[in-house]
N, C-alpha and C positions, 0 to 999 in steps of 0.2 A: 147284782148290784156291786162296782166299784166302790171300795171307800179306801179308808185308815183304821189300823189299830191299834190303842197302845200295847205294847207287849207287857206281862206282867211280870218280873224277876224271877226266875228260878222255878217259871212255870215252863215245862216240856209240851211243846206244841206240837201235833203228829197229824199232818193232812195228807189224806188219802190219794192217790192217784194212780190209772192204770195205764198198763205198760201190753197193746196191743200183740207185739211182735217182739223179738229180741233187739235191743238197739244198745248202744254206745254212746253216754252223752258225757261233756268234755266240764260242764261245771251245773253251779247253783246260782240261782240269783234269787233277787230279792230288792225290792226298794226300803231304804229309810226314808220317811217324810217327814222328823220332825227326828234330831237324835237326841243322843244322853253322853254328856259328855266324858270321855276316859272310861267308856262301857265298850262292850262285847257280846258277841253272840257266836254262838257254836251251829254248823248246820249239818247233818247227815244224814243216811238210808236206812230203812227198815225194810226188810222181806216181809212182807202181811200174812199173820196167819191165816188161816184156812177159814175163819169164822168172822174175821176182818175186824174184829173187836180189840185190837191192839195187843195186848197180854198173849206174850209168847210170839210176838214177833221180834224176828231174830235183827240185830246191826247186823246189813251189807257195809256199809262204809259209814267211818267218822269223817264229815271232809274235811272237818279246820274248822279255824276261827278268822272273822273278822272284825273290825271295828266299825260300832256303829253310831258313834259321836257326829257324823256329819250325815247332812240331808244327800244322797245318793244312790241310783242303784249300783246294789252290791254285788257282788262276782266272788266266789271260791268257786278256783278251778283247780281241778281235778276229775281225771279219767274213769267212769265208772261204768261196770258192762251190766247192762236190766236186761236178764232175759226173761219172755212172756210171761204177766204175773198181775199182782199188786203190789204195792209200795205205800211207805210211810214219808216223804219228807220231812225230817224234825228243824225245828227251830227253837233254841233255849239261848237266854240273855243273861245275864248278869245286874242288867237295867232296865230303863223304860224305855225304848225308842218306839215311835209310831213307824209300823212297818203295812204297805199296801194291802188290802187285805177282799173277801168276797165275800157275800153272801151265797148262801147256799140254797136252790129251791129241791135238787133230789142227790141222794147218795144213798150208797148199799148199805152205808152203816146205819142208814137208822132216820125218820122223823123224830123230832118232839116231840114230846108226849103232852107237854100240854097246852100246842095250839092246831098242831098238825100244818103251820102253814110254813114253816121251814124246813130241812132237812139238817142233818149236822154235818158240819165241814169239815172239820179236825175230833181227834180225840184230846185230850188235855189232861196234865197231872203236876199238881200244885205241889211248892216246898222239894223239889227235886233235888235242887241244888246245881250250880254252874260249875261245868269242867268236864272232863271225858263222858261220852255218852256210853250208858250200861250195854251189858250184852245183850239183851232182852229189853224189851219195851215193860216198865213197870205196872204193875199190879191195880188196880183200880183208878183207871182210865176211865173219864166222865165225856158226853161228846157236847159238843160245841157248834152253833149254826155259823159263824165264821169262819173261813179257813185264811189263810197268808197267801197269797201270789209268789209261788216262787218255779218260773221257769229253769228247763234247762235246755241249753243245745244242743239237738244232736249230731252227731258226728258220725255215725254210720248206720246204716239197719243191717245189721248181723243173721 
């Protein structure tokens, strides 16, 4: 299921996705459907730990920031090499913007526990704070049956 989400401030969004082969891909996107005006969002990479439960996954790449005042899809581009794995795409705001988002019916991290009829889409951790992302994915990650749409293009298979 397609929808929208609103983003919550200073909440670090961390949605799962895997990386079959080594590739190259050249940026991040993202839509806004609804912005915050004279807001911001920061977007970057996690290598997933071993256990995929986020805590102790390491930052591959901080990509940037953009702005996210206007209804658009977004673009930070920038160069980054995924070789075969798991990954984290982060998404953290400063604001509220409603950014595209999915429902989840199965992922490795985990069902709900209490309805069984979703899976969780992202991992999630409240009161972060907006601006450079840590070297490690923080401490007490909660999961989330939503995750954000956020493709990227590839540029080569390495």
């Amino acid at each position: 299921n397609i929808s929208a989400q609103a983003v919550t401030a200073d909440r670090l969004m961390a949605t799962l996705f895997h990386v079959p082969r080594d590739i190259t891909i050249s940026d991040l996107r993202f839509q806004v459907t609804a912005g915050d005006a004279g807001k911001m969002a920061r977007v970057g990479i996690y290598k997933a730990d071993a256990g995929l439960l986020g805590t102790g996954s390491v930052l591959l790449d901080d990509m940037g920031t953009i702005e996210v005042e206007t209804v658009a899809i977004k673009t930070v581009t920038k160069t980054v090499v995924l070789p075969r794995g798991y990954y984290y795409r982060i998404l953290i705001s400063d604001g509220t913007p409603t950014i595209r988002s999915f429902d989840c019916t199965w992922s490795p991290i985990g069902l709900t526990t209490s309805t069984y009829t979703l899976a969780y889409a992202a991992l999630y951790k409240d009161a972060v704070g907006y601006g450079a992302l840590p070297a490690t994915l923080p401490a007490g990650l909660s999961g989330w049956t939503v995750g954000y749409v956020m493709p990227s293009k590839i540029t080569s298979l390495d």
